[in-house]
Short mmCIF file of the C-alpha atoms (twelve columns), coordinates in Angstrom:
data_MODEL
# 
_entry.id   MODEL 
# 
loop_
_atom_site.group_PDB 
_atom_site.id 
_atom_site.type_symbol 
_atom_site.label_atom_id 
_atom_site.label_alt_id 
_atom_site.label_comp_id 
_atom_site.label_asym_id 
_atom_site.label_seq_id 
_atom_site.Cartn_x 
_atom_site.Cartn_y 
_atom_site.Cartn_z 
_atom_site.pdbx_PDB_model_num 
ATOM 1   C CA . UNK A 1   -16.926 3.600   -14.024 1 
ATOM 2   C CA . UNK A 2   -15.599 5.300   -17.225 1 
ATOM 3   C CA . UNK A 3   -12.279 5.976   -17.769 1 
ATOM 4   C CA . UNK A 4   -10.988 8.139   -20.960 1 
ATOM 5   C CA . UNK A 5   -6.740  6.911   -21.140 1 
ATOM 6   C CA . UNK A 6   -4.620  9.429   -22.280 1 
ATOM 7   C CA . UNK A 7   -0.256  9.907   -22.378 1 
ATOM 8   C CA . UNK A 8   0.976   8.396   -19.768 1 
ATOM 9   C CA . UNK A 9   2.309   11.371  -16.799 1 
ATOM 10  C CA . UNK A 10  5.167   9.836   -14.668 1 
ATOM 11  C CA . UNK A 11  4.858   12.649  -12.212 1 
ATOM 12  C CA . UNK A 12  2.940   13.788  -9.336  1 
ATOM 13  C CA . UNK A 13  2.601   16.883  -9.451  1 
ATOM 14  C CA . UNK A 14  0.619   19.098  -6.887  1 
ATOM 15  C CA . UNK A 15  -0.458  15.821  -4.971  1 
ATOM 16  C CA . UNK A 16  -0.197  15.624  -1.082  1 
ATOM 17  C CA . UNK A 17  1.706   12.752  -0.125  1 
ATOM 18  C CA . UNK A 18  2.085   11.433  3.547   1 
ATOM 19  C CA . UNK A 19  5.413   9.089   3.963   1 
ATOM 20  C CA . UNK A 20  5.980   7.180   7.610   1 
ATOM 21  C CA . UNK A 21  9.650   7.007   9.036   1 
ATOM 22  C CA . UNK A 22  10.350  9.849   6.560   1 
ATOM 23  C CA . UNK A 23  13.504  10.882  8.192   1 
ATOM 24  C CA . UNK A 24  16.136  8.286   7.047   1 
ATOM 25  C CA . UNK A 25  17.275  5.503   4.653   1 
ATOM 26  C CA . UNK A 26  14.140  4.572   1.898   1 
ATOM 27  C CA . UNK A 27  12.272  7.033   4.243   1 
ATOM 28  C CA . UNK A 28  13.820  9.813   3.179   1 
ATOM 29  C CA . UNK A 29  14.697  9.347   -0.132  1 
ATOM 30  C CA . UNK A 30  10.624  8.441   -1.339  1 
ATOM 31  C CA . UNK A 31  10.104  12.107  0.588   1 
ATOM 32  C CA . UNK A 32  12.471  13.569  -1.554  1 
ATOM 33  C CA . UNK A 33  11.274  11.829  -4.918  1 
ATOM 34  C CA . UNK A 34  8.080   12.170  -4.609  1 
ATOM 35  C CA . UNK A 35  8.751   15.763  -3.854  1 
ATOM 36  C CA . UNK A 36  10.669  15.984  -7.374  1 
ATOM 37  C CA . UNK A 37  8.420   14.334  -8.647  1 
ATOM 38  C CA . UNK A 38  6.130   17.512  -7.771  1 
ATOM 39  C CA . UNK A 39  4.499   16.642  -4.584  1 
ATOM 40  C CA . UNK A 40  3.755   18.168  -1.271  1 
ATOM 41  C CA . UNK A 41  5.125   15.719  1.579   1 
ATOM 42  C CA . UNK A 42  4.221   15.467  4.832   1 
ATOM 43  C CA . UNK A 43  6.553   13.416  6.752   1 
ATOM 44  C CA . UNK A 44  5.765   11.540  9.407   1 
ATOM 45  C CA . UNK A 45  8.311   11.293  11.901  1 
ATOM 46  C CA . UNK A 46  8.753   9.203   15.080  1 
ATOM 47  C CA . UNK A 47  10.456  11.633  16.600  1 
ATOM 48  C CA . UNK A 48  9.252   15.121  15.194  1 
ATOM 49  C CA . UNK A 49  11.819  17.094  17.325  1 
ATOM 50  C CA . UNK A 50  14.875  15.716  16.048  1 
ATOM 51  C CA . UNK A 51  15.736  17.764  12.578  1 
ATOM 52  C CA . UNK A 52  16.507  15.030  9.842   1 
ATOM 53  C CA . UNK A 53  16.462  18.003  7.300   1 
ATOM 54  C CA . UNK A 54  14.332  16.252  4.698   1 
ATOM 55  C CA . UNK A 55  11.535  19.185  5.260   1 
ATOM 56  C CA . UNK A 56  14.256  21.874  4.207   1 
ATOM 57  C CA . UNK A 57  15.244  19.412  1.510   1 
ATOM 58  C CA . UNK A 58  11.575  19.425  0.087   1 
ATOM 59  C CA . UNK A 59  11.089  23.108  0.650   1 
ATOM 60  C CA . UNK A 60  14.475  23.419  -1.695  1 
ATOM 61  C CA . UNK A 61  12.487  21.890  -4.631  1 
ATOM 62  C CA . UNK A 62  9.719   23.996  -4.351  1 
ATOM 63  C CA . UNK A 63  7.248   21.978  -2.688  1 
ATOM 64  C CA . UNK A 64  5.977   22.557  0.608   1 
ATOM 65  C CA . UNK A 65  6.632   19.790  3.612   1 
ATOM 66  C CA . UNK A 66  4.818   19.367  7.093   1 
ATOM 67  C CA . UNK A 67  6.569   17.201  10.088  1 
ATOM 68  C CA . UNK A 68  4.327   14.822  11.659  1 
ATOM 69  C CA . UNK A 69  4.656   13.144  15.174  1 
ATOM 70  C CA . UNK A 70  3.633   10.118  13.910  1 
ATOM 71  C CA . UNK A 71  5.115   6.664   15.756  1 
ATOM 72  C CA . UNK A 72  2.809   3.867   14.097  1 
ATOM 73  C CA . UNK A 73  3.689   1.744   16.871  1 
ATOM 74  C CA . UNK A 74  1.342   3.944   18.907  1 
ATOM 75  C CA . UNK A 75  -1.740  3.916   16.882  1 
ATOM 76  C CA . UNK A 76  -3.253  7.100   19.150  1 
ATOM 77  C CA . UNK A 77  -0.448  9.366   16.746  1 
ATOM 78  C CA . UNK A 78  -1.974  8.236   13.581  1 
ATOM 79  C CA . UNK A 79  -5.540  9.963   12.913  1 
ATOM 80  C CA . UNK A 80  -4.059  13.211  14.225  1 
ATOM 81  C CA . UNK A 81  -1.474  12.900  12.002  1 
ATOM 82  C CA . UNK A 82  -3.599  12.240  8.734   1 
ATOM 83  C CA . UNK A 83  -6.015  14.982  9.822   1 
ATOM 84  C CA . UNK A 84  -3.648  17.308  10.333  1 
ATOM 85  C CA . UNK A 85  -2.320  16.578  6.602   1 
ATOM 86  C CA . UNK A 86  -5.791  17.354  5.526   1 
ATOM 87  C CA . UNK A 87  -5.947  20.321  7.459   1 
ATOM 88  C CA . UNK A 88  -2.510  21.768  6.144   1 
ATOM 89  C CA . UNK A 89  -3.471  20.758  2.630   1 
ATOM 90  C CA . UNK A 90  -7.200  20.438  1.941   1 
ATOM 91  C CA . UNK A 91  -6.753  16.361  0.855   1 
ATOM 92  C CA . UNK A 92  -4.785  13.538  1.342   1 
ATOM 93  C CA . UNK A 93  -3.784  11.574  -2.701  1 
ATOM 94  C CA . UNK A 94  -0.245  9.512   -1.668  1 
ATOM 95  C CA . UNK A 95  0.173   7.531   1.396   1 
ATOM 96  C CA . UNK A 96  3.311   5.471   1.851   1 
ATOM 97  C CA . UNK A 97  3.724   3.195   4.357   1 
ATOM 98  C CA . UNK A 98  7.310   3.257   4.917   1 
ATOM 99  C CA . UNK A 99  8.105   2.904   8.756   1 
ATOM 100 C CA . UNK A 100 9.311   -0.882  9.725   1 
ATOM 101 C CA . UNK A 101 11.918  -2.482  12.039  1 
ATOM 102 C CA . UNK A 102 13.705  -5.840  11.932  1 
ATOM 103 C CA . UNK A 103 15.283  -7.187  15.100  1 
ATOM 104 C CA . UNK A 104 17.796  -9.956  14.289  1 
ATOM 105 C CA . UNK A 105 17.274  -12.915 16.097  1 
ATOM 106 C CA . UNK A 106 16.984  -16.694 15.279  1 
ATOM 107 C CA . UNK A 107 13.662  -17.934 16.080  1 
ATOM 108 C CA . UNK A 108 14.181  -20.035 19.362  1 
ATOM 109 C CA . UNK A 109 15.638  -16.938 20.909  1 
ATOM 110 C CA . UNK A 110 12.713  -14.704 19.777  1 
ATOM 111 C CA . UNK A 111 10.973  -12.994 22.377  1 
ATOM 112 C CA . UNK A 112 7.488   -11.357 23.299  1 
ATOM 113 C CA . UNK A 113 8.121   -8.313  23.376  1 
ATOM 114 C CA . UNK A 114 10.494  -8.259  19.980  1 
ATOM 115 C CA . UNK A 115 7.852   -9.565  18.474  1 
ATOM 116 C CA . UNK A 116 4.794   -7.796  19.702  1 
ATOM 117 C CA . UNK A 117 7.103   -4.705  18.788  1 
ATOM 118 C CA . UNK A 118 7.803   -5.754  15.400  1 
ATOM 119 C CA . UNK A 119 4.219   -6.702  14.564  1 
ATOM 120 C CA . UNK A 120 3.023   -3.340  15.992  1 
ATOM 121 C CA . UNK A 121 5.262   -1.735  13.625  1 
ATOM 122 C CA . UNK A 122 5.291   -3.629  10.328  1 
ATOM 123 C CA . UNK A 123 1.724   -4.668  10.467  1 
ATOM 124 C CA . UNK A 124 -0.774  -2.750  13.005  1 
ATOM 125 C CA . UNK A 125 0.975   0.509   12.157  1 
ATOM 126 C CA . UNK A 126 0.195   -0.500  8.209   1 
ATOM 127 C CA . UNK A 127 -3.083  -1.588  8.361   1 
ATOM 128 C CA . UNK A 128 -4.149  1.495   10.668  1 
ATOM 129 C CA . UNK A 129 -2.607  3.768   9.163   1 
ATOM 130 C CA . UNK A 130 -4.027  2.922   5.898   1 
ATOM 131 C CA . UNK A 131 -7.475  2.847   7.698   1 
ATOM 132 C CA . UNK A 132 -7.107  6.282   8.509   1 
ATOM 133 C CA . UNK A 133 -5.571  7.499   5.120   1 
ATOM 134 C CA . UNK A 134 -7.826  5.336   3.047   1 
ATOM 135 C CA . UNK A 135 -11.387 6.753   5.143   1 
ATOM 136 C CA . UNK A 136 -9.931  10.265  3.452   1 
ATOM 137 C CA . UNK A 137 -9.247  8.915   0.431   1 
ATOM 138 C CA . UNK A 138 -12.871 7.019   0.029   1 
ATOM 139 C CA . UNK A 139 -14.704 10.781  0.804   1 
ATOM 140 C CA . UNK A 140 -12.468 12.340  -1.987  1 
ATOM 141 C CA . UNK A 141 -13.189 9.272   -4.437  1 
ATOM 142 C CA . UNK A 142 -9.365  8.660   -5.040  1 
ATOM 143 C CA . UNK A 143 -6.035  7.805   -3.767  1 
ATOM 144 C CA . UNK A 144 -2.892  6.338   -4.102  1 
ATOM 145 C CA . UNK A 145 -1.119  3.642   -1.295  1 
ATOM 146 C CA . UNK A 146 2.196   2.101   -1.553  1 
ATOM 147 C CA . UNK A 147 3.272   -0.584  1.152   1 
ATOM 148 C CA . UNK A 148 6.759   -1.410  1.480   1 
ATOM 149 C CA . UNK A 149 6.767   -4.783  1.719   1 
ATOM 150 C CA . UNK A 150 10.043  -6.513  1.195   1 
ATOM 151 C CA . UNK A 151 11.873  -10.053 -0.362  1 
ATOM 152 C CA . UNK A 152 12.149  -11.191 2.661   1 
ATOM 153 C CA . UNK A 153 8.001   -11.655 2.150   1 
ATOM 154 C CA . UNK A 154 8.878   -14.272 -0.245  1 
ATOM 155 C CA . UNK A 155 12.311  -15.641 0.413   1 
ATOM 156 C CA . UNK A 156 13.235  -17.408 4.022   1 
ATOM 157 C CA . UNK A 157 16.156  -15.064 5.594   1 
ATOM 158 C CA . UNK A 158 17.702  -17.012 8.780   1 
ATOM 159 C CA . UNK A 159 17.506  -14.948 11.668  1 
ATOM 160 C CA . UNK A 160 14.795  -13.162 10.148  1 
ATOM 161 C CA . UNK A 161 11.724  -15.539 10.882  1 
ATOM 162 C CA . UNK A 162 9.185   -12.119 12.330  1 
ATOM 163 C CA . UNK A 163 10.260  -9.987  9.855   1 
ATOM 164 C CA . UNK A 164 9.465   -12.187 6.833   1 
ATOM 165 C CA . UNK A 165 6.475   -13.510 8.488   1 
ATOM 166 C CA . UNK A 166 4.880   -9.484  8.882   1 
ATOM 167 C CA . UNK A 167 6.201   -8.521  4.917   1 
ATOM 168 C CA . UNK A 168 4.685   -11.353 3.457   1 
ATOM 169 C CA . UNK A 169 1.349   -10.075 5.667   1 
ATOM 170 C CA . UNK A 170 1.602   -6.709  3.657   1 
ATOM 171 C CA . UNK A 171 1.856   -8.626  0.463   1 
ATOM 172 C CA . UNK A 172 -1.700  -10.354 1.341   1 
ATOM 173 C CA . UNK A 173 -3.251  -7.358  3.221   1 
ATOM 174 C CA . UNK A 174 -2.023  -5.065  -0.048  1 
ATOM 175 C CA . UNK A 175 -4.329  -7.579  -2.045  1 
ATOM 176 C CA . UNK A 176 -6.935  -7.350  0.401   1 
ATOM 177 C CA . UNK A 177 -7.050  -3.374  0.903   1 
ATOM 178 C CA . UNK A 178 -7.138  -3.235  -3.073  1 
ATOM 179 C CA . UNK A 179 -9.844  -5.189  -3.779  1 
ATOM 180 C CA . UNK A 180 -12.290 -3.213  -1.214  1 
ATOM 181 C CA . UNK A 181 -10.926 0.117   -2.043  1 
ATOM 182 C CA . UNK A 182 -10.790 -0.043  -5.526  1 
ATOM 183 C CA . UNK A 183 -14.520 0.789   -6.144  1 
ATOM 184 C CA . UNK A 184 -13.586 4.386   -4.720  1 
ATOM 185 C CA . UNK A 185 -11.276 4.950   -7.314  1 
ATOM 186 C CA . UNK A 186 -8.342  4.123   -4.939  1 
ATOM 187 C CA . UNK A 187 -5.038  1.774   -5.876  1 
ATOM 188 C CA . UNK A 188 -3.189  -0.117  -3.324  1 
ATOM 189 C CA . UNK A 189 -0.007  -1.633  -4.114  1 
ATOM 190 C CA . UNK A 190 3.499   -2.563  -2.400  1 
ATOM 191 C CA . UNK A 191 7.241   -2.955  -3.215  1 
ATOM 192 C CA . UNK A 192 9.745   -5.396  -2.098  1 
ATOM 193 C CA . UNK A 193 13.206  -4.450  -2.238  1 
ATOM 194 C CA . UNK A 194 16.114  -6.430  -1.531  1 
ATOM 195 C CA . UNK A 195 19.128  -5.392  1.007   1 
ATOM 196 C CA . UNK A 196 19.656  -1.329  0.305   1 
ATOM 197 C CA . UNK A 197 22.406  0.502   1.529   1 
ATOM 198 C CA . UNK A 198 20.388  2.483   4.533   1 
ATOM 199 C CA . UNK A 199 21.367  3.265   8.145   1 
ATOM 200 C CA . UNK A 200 19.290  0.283   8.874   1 
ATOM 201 C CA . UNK A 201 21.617  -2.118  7.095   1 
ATOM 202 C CA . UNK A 202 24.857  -0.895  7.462   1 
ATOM 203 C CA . UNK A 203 26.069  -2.639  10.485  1 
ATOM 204 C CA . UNK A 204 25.165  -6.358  8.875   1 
ATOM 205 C CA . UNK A 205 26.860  -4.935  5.344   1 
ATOM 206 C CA . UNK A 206 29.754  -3.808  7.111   1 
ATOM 207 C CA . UNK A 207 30.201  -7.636  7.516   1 
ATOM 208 C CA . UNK A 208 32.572  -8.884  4.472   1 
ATOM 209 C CA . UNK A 209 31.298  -12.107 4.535   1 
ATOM 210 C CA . UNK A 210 27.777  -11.256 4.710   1 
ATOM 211 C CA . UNK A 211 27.686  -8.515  2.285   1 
ATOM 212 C CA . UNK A 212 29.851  -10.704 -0.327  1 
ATOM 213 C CA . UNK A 213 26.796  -13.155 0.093   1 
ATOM 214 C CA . UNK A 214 24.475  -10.794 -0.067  1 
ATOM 215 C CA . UNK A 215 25.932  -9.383  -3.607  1 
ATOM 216 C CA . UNK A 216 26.195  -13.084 -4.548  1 
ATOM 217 C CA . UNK A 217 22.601  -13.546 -4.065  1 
ATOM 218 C CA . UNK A 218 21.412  -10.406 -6.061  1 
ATOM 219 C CA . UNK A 219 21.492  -12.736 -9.017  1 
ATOM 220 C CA . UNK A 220 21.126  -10.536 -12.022 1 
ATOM 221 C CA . UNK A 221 22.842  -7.457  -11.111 1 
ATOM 222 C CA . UNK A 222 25.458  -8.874  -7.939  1 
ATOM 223 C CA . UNK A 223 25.558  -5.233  -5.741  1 
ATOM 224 C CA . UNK A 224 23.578  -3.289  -3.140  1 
ATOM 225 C CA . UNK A 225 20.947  -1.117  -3.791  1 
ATOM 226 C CA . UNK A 226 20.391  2.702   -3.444  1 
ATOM 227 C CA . UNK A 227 17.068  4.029   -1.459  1 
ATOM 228 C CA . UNK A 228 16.319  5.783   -5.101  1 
ATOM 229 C CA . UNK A 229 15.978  3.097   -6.674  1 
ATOM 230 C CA . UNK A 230 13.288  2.204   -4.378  1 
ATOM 231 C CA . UNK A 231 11.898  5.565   -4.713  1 
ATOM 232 C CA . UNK A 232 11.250  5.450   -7.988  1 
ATOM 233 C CA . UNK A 233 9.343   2.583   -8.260  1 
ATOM 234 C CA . UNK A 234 7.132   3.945   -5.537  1 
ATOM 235 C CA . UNK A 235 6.494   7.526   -7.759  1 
ATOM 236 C CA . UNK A 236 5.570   5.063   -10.052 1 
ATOM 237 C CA . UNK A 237 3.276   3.391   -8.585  1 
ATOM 238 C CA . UNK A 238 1.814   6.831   -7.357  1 
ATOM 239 C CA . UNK A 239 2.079   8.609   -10.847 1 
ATOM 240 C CA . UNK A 240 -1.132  8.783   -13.161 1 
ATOM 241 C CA . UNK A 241 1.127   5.825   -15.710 1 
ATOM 242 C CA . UNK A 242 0.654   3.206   -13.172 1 
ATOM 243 C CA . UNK A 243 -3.661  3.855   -12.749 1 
ATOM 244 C CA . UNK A 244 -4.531  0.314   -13.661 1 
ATOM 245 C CA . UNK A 245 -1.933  -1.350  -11.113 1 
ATOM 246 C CA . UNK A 246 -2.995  -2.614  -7.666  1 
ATOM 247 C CA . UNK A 247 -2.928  -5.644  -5.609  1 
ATOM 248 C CA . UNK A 248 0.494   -6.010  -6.903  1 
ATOM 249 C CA . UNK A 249 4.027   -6.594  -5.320  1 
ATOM 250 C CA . UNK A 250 6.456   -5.287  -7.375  1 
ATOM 251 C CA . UNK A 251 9.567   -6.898  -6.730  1 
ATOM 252 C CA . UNK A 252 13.069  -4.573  -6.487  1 
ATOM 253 C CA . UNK A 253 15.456  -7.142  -5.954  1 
ATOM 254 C CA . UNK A 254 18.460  -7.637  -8.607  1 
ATOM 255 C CA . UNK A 255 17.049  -10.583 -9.377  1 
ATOM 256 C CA . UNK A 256 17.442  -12.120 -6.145  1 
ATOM 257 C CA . UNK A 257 14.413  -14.339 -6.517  1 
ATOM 258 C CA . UNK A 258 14.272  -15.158 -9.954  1 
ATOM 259 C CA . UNK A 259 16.766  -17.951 -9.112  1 
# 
């Protein structure tokens, strides 16, 4: 396959992107990025009723947003979803696998369904929903897919034992997904981010001790992160400069694990 390099372009503009639990938290702000960034966005949504205003948001920077019902805990949502991308928009480039949970619960007290519901999301709702994006992407010969993975793939986290255990799967199936897919001219990669100040994390920072811990822990740069800063490493990672990455992790931690 030849490739002819040229400047790298840290943009994305007039690409369709498709981001899961695109209504809040990292969500949200990779939606509004990417959009920036010049993409169209269709956000998938668990609940595609409830108005998170991140389509109006989108529409504000010129770009032009669809809302998905897409719950990839029920895996009958997500080919309608992707082909109704394609219909809106003729193709399907950017597909970010966003949506995840993380019950808190130390691992004798774990239970069936907690984890069956965990899995479904973090890891069935990943892989199929990758299946279904990456099927469009093979017919159109390219593509771009960015897992969010997380430390807590590399690094224990008490309490935490189903969680870690599903992002360190992404880490491995990210490998996987981008050595098969690569041949159609598609890149799979994932990013790992340490605590970020979302509506998902706020009750366990509103914890002094915890979040002092936390800050203590983020070894090079001791404070919370911002969904941005997520966000852009995932434009990145989506952007024409980052066209010989995949099968990588990138790590946004703070340094957490370089300790």
């Amino acid at each position: 396959m030849d490739f002819t390099p040229a400047l790298p372009r840290f943009d994305v503009r007039d690409q369709v992107a498709l981001v899961t639990g695109a209504a809040r938290g990292l969500g949200r702000a990779i939606a509004l990025a990417l959009a920036e960034a010049g993409a169209h966005v269709a956000l998938g949504l668990r609940d595609v009723h409830a108005d998170a205003g991140v389509a109006d948001e989108i529409a504000a920077r010129g770009r032009r947003a669809l809302k998905l019902q897409l719950d990839v805990a029920r895996t009958e949502q997500i080919t309608p979803a992707v082909e109704a991308t394609v219909r809106e928009f003729g193709r399907l480039d950017i597909l970010v696998n966003n949506a995840g949970i993380a019950p808190e619960s130390l691992a004798e007290h774990v239970t069936e369904d907690a984890f069956d519901a965990t899995l479904a999301v973090n890891l069935k709702g990943t892989f199929f929903t990758s299946q279904a994006a990456g099927r469009v992407m093979i017919g159109q010969g390219h593509g771009r897919i960015v897992n969010l993975g997380s430390q807590a793939g590399t690094i224990a986290l008490p309490g935490e034992s189903v969680y870690c255990m599903t992002k360190a799967a992404i880490a491995h199936l990210t490998k996987c997904l981008a050595v098969e897919w690569g041949p159609h001219g598609i890149t799979v990669n994932a990013v790992a981010p340490t605590f970020v100040r979302t509506p998902g994390t706020s009750a366990v920072l509103a914890d002094q001790a915890f979040h002092d811990d936390v800050v203590e822990r983020i070894a090079a740069l001791h404070r919370i992160g911002e969904p941005i800063e997520v966000a852009g490493a995932v434009v990145f990672l989506c952007s024409p400069a980052a066209s010989l990455i995949t099968g990588e992790t990138l790590m946004i931690d703070g340094g957490w694990t370089a300790r």
